[in-house]
PDB file of N, CA, C and O in Angstrom:
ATOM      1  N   UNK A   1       7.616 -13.073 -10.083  1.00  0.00           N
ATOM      2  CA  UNK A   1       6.610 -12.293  -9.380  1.00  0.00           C
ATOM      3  C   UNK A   1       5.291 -12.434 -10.126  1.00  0.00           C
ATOM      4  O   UNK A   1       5.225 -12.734 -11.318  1.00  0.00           O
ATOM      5  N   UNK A   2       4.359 -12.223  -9.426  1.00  0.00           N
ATOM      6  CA  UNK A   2       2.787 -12.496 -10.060  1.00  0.00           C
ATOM      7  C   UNK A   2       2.744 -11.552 -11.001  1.00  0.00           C
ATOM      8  O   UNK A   2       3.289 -10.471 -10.777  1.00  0.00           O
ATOM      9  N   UNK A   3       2.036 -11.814 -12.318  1.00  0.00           N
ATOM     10  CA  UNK A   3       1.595 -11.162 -12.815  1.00  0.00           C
ATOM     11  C   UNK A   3       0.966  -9.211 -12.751  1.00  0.00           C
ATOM     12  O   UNK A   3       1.300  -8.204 -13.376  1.00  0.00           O
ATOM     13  N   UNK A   4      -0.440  -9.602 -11.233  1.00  0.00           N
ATOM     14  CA  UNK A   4      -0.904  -8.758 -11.046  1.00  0.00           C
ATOM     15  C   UNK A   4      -0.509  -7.964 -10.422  1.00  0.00           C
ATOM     16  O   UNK A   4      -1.170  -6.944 -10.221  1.00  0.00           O
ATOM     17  N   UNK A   5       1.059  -8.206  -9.744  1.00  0.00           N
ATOM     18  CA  UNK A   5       1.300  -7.122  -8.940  1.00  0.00           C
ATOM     19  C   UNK A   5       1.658  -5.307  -9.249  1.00  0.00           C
ATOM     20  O   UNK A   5       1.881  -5.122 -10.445  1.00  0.00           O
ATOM     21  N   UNK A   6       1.698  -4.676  -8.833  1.00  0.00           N
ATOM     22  CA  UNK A   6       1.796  -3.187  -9.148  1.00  0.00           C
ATOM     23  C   UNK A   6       2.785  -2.632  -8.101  1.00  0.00           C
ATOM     24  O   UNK A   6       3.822  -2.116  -8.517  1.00  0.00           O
ATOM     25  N   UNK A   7       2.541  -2.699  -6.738  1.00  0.00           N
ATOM     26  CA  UNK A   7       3.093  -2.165  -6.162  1.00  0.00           C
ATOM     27  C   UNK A   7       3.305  -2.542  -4.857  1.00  0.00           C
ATOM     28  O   UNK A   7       2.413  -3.240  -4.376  1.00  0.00           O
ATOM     29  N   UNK A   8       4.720  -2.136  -3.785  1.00  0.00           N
ATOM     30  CA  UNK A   8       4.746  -2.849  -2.602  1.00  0.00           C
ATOM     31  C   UNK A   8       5.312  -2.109  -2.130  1.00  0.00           C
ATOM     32  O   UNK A   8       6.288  -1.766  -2.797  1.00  0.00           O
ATOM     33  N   UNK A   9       5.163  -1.486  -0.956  1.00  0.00           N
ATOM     34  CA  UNK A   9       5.495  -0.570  -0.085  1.00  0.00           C
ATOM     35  C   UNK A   9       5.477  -1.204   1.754  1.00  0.00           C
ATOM     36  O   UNK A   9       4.749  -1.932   2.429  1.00  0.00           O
ATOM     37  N   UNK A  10       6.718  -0.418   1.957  1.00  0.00           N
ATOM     38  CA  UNK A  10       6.865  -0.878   3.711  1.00  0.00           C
ATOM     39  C   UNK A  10       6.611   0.642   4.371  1.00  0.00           C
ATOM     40  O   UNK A  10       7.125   1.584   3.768  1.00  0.00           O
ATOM     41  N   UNK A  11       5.895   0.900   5.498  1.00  0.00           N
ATOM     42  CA  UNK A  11       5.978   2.017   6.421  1.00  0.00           C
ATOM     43  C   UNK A  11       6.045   1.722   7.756  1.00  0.00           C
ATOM     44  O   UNK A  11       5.576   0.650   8.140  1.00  0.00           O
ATOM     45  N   UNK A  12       6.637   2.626   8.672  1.00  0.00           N
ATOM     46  CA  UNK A  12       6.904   2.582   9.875  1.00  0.00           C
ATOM     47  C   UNK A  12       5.218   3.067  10.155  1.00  0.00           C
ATOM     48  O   UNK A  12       4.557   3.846   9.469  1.00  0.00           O
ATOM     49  N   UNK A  13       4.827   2.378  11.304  1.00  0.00           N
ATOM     50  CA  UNK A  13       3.490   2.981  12.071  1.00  0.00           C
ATOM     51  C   UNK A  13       3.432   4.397  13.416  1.00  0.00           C
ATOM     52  O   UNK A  13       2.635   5.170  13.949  1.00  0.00           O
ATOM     53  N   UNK A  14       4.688   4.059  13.424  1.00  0.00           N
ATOM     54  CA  UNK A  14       4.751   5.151  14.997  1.00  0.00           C
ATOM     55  C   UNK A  14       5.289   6.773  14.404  1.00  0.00           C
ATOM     56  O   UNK A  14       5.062   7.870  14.913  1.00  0.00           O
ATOM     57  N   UNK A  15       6.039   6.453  13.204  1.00  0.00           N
ATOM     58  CA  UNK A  15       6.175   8.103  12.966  1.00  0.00           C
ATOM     59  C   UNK A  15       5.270   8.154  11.144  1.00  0.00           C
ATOM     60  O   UNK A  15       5.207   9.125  10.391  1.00  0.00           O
ATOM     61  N   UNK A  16       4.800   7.003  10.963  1.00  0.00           N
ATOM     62  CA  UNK A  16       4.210   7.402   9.609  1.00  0.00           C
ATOM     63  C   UNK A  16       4.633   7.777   8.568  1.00  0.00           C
ATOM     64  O   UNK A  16       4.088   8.553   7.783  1.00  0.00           O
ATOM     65  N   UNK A  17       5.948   7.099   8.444  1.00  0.00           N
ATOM     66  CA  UNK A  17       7.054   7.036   6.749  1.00  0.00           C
ATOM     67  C   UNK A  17       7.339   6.035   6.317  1.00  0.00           C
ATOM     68  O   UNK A  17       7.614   5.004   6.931  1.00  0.00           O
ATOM     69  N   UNK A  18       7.309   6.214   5.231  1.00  0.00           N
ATOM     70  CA  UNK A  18       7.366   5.143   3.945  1.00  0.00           C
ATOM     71  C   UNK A  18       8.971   4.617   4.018  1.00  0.00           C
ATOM     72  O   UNK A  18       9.853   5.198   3.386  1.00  0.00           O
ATOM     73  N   UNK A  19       9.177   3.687   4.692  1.00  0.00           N
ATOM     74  CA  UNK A  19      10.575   3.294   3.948  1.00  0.00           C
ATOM     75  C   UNK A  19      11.292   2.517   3.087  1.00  0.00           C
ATOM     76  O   UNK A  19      12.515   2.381   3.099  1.00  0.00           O
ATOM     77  N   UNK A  20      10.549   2.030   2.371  1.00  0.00           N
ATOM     78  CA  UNK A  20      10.711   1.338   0.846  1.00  0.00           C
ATOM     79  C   UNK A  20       9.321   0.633   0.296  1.00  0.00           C
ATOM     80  O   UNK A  20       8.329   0.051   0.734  1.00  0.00           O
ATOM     81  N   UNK A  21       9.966   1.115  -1.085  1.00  0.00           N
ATOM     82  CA  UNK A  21       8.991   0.830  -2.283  1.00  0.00           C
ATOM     83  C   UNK A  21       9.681   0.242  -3.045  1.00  0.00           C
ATOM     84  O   UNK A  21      10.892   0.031  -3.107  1.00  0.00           O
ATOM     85  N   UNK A  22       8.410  -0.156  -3.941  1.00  0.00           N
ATOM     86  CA  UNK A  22       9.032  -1.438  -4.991  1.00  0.00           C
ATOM     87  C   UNK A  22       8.047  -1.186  -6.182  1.00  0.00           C
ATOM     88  O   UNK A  22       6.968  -1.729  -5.945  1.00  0.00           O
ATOM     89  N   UNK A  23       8.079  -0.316  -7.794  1.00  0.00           N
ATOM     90  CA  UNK A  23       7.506  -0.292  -8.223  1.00  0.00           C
ATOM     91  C   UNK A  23       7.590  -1.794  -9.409  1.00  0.00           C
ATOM     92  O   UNK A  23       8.728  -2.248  -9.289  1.00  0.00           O
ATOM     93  N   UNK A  24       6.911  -2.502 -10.276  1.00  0.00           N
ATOM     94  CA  UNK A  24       6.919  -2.962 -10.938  1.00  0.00           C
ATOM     95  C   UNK A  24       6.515  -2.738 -12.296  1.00  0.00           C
ATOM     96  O   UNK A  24       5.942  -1.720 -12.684  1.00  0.00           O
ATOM     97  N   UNK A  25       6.885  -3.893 -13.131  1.00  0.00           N
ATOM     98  CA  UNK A  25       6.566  -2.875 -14.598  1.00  0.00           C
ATOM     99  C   UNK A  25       5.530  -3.697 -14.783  1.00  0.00           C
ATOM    100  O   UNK A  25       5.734  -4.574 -15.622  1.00  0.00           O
ATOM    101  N   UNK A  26       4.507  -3.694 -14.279  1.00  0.00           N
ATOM    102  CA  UNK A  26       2.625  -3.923 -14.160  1.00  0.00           C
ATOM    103  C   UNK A  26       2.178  -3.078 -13.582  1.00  0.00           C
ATOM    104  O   UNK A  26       1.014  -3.195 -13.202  1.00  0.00           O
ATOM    105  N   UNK A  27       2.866  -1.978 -13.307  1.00  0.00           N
ATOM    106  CA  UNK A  27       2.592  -0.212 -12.766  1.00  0.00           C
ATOM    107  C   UNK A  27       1.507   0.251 -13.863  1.00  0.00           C
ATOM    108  O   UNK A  27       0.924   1.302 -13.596  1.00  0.00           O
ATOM    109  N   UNK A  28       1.211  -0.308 -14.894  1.00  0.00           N
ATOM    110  CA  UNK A  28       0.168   0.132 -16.031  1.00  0.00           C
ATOM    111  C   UNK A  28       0.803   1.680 -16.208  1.00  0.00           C
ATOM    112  O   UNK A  28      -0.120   2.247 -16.793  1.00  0.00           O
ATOM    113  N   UNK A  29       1.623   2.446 -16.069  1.00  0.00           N
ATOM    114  CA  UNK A  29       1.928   3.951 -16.063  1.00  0.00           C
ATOM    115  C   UNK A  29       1.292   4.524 -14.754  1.00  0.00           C
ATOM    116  O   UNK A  29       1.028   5.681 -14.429  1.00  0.00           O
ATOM    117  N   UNK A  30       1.137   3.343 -14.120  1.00  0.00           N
ATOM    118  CA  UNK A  30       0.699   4.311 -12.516  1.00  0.00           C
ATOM    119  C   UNK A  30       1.605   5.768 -12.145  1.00  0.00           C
ATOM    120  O   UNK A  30       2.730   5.613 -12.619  1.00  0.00           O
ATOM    121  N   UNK A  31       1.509   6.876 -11.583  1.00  0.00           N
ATOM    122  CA  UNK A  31       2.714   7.525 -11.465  1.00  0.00           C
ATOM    123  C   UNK A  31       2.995   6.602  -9.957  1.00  0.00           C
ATOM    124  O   UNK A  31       2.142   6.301  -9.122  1.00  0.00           O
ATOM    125  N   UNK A  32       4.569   6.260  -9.935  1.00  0.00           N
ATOM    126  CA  UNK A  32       4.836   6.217  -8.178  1.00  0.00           C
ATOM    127  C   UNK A  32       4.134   6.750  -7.040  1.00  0.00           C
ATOM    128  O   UNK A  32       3.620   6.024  -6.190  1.00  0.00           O
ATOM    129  N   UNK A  33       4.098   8.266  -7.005  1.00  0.00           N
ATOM    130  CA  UNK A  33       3.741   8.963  -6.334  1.00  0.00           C
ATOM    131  C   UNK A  33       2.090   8.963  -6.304  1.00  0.00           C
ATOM    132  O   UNK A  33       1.564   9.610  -5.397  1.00  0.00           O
ATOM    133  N   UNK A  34       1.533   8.506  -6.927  1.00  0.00           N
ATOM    134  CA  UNK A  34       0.166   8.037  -6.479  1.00  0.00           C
ATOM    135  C   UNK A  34      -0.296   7.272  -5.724  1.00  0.00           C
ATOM    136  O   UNK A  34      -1.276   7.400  -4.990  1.00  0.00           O
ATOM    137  N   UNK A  35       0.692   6.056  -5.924  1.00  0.00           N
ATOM    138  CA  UNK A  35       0.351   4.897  -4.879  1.00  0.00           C
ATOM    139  C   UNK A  35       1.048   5.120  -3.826  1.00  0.00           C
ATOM    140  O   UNK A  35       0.500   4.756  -2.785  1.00  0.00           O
ATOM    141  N   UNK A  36       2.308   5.703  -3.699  1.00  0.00           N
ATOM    142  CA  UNK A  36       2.544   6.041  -2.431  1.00  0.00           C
ATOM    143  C   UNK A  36       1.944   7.398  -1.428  1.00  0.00           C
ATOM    144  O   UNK A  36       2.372   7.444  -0.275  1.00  0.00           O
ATOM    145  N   UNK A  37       1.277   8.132  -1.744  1.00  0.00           N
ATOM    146  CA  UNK A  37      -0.274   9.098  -1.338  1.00  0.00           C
ATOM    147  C   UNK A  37      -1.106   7.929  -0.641  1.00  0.00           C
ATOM    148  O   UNK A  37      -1.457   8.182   0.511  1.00  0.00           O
ATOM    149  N   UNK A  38      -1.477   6.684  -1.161  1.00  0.00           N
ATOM    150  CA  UNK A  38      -2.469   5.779  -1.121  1.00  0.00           C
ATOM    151  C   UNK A  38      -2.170   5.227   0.098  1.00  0.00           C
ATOM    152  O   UNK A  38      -3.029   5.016   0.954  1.00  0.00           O
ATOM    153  N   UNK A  39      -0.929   4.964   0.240  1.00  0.00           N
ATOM    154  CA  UNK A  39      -0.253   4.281   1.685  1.00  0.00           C
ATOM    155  C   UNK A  39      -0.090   5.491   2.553  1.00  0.00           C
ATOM    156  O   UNK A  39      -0.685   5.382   3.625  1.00  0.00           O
ATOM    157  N   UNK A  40       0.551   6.606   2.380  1.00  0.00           N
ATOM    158  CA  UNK A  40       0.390   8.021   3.127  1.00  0.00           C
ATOM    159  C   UNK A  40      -1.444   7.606   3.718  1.00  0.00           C
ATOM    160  O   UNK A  40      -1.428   7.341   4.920  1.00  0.00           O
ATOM    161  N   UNK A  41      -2.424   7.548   3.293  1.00  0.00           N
ATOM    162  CA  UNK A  41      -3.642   7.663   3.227  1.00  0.00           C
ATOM    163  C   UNK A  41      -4.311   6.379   4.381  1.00  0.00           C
ATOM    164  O   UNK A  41      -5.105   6.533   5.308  1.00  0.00           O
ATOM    165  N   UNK A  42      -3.636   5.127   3.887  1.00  0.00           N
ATOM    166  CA  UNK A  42      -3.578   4.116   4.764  1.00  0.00           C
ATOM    167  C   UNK A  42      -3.429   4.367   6.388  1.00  0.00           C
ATOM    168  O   UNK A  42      -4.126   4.109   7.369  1.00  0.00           O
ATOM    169  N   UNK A  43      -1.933   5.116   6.121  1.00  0.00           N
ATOM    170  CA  UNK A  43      -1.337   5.029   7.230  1.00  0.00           C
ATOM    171  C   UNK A  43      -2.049   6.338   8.453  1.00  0.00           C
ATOM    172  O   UNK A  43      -2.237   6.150   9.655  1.00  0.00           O
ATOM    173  N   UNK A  44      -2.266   7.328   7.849  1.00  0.00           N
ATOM    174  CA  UNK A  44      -3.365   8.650   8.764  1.00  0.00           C
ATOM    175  C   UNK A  44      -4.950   8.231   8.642  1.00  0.00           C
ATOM    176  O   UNK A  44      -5.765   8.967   9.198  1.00  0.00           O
ATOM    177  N   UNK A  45      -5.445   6.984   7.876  1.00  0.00           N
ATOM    178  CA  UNK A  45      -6.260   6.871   8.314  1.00  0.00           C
ATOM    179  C   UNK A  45      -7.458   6.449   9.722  1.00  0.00           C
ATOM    180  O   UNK A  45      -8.654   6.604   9.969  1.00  0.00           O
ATOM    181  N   UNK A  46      -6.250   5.847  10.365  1.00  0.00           N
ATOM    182  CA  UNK A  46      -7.012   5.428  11.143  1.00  0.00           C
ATOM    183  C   UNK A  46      -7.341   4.199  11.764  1.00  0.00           C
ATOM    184  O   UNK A  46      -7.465   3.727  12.894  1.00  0.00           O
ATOM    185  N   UNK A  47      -7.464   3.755  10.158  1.00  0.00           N
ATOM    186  CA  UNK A  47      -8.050   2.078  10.220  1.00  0.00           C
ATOM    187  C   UNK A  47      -6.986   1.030  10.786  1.00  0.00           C
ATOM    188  O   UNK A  47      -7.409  -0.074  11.131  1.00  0.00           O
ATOM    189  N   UNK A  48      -5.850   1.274  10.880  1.00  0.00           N
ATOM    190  CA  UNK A  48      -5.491   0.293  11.421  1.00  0.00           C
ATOM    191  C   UNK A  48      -5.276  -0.522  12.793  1.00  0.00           C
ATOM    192  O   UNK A  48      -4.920  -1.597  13.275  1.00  0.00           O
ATOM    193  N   UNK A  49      -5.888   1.144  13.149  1.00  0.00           N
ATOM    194  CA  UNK A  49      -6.269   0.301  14.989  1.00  0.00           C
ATOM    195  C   UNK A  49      -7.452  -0.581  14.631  1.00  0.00           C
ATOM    196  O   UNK A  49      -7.680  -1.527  15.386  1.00  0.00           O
ATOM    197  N   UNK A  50      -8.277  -0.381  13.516  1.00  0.00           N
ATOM    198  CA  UNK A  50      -9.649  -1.278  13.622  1.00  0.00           C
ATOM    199  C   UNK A  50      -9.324  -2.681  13.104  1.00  0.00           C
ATOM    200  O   UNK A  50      -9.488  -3.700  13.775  1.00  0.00           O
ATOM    201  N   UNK A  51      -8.751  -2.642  11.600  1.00  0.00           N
ATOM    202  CA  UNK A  51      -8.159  -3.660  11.463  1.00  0.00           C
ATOM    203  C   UNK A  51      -6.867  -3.946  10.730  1.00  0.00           C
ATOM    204  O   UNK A  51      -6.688  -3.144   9.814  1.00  0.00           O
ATOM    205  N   UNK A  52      -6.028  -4.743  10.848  1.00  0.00           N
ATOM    206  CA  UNK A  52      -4.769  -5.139  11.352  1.00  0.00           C
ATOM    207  C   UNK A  52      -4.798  -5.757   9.626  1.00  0.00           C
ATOM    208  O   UNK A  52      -3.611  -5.798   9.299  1.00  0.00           O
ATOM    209  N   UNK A  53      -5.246  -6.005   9.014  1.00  0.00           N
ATOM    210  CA  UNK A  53      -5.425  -6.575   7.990  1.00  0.00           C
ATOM    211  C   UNK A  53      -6.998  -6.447   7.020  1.00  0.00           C
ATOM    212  O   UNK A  53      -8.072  -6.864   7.452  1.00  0.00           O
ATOM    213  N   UNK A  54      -6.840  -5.882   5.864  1.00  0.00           N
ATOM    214  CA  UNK A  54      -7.692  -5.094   5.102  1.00  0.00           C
ATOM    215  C   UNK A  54      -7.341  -5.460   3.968  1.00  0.00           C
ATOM    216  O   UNK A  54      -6.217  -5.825   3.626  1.00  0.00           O
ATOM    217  N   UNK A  55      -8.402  -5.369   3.258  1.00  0.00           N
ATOM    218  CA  UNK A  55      -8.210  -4.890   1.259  1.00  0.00           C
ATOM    219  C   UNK A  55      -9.500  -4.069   1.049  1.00  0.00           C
ATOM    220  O   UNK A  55     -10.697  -4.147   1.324  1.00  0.00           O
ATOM    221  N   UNK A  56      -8.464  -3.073   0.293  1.00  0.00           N
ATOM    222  CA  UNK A  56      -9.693  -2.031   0.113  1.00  0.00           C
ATOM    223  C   UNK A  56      -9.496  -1.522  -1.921  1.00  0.00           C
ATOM    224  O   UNK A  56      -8.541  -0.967  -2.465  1.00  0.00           O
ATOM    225  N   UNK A  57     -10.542  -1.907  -2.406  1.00  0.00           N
ATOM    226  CA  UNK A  57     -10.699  -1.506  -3.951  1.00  0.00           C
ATOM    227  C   UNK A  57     -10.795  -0.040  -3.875  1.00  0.00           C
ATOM    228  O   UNK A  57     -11.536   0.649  -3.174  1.00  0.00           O
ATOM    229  N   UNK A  58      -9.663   0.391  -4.963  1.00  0.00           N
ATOM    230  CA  UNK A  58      -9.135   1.512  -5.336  1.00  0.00           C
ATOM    231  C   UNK A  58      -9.711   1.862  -6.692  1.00  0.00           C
ATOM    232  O   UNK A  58      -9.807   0.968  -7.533  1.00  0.00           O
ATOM    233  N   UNK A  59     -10.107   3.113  -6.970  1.00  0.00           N
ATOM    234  CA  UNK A  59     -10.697   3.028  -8.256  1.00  0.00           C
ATOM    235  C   UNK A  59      -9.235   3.376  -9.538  1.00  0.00           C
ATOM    236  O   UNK A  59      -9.128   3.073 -10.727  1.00  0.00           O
ATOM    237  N   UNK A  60      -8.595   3.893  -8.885  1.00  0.00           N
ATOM    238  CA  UNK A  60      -7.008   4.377  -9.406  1.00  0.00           C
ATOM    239  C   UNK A  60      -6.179   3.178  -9.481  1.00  0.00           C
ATOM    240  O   UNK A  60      -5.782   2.719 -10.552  1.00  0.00           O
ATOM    241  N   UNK A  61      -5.882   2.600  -8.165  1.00  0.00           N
ATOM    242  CA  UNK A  61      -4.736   1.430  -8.026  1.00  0.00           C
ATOM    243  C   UNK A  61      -5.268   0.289  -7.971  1.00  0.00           C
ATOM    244  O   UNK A  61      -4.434  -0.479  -7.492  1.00  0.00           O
ATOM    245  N   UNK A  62      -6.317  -0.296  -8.231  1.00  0.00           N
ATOM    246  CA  UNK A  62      -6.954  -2.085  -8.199  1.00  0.00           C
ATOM    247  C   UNK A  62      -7.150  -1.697  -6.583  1.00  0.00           C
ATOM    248  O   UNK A  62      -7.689  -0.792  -5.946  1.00  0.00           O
ATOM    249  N   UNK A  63      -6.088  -3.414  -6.180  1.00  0.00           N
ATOM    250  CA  UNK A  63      -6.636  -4.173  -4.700  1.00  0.00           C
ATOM    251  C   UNK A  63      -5.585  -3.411  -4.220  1.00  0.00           C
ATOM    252  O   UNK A  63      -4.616  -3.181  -4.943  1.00  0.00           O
ATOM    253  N   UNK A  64      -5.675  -2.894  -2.830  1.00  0.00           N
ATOM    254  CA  UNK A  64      -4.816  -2.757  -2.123  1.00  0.00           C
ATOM    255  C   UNK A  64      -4.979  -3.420  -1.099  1.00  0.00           C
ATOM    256  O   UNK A  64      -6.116  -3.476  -0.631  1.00  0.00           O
ATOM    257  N   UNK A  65      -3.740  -4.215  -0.359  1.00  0.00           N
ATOM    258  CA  UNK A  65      -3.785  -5.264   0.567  1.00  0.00           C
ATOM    259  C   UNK A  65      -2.958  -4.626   0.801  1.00  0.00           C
ATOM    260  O   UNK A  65      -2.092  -4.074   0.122  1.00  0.00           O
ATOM    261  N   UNK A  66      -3.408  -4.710   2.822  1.00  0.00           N
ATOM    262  CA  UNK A  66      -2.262  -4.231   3.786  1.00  0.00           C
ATOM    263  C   UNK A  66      -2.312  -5.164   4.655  1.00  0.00           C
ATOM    264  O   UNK A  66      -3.254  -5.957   4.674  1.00  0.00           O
ATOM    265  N   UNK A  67      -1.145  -5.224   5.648  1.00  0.00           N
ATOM    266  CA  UNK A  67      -1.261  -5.949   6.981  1.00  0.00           C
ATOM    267  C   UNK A  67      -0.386  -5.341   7.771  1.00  0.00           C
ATOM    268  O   UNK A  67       0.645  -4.960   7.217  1.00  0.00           O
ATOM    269  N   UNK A  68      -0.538  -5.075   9.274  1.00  0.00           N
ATOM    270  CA  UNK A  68      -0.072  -4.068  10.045  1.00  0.00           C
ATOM    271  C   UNK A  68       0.400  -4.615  11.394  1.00  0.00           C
ATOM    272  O   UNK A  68      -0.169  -5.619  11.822  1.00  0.00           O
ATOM    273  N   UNK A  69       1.199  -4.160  11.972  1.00  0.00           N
ATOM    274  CA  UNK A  69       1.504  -4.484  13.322  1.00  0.00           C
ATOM    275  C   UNK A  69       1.654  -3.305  14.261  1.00  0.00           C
ATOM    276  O   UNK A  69       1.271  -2.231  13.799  1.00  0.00           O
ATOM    277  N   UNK A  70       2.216  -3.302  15.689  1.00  0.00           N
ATOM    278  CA  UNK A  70       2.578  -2.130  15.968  1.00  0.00           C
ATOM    279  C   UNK A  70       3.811  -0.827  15.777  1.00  0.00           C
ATOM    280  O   UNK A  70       4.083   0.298  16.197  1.00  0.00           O
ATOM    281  N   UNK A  71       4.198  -1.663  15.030  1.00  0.00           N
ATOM    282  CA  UNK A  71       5.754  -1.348  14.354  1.00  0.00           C
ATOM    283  C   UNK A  71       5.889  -0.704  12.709  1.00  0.00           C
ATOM    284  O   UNK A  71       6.459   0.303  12.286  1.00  0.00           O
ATOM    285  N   UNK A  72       5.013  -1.884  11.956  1.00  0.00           N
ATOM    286  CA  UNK A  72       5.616  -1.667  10.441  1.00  0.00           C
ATOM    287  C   UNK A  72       3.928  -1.532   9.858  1.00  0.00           C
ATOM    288  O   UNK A  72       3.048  -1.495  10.718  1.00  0.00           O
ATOM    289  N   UNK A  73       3.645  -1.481   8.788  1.00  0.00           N
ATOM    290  CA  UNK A  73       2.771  -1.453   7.872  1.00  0.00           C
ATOM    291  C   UNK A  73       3.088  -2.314   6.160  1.00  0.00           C
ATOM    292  O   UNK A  73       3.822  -1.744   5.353  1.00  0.00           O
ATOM    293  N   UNK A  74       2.734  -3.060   5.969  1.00  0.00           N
ATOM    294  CA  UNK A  74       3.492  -3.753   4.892  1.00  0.00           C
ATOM    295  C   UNK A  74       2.021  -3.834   3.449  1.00  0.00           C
ATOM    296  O   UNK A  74       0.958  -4.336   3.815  1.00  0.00           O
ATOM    297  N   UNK A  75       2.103  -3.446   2.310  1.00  0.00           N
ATOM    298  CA  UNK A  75       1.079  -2.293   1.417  1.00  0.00           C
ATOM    299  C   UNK A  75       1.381  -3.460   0.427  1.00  0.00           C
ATOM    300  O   UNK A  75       2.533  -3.894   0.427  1.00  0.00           O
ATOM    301  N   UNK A  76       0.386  -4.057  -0.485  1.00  0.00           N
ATOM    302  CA  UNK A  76       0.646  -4.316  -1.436  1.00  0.00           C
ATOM    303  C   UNK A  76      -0.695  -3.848  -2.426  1.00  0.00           C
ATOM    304  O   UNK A  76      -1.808  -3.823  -1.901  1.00  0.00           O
ATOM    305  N   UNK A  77      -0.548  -3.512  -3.742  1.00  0.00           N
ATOM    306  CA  UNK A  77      -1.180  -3.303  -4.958  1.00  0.00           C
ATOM    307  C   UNK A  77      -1.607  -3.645  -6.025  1.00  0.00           C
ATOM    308  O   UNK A  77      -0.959  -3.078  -6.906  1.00  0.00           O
ATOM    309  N   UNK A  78      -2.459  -4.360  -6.473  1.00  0.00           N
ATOM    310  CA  UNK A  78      -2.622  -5.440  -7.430  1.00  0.00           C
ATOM    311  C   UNK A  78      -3.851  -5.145  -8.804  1.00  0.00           C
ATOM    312  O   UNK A  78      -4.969  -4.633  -8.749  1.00  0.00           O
ATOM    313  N   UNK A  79      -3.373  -5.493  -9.528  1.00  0.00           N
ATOM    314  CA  UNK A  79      -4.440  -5.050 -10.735  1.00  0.00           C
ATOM    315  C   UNK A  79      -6.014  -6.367 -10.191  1.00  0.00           C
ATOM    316  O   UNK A  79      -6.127  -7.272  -9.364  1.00  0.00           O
ATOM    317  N   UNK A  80      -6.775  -5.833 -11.065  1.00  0.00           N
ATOM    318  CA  UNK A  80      -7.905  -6.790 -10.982  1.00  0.00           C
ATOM    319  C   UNK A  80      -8.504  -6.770  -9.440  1.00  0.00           C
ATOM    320  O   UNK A  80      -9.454  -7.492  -9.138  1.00  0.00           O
TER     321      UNK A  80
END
């Protein structure tokens, strides 16, 4: 696995739950439960009717890269 990764999370889009995570030990001491708030945050935001695919700089978690369909939400987290 890459170096930079931190974190990877799957959510359902139609009821808005997380159903698996994947922490790594490039978590820097992230708590879990921070980055998964972050995808909670993703997912009621809004944005993904606008766009379907995003990265948005986190001042807490690095890059967060998502890509979305009408079904799933698929979250990834990356240092740098």
């Amino acid at each position: 696995m890459a170096d930079n990764v931190r974190f990877l999370a799957v959510a359902r889009v139609p009821d808005k739950t997380v159903v698996g995570t994947f922490v790594t030990n490039e978590s820097r001491g992230l708590p879990q439960a921070l980055m998964e708030e972050k995808v909670r945050v993703v997912l009621s935001s809004g944005r993904m009717s606008q766009h379907s695919r995003l990265t948005i700089t986190d001042k807490d978690c690095g890059s967060i890269h998502y890509d979305s369909d009408a079904a799933c939400l698929y979250v990834g987290m990356f240092t740098g």
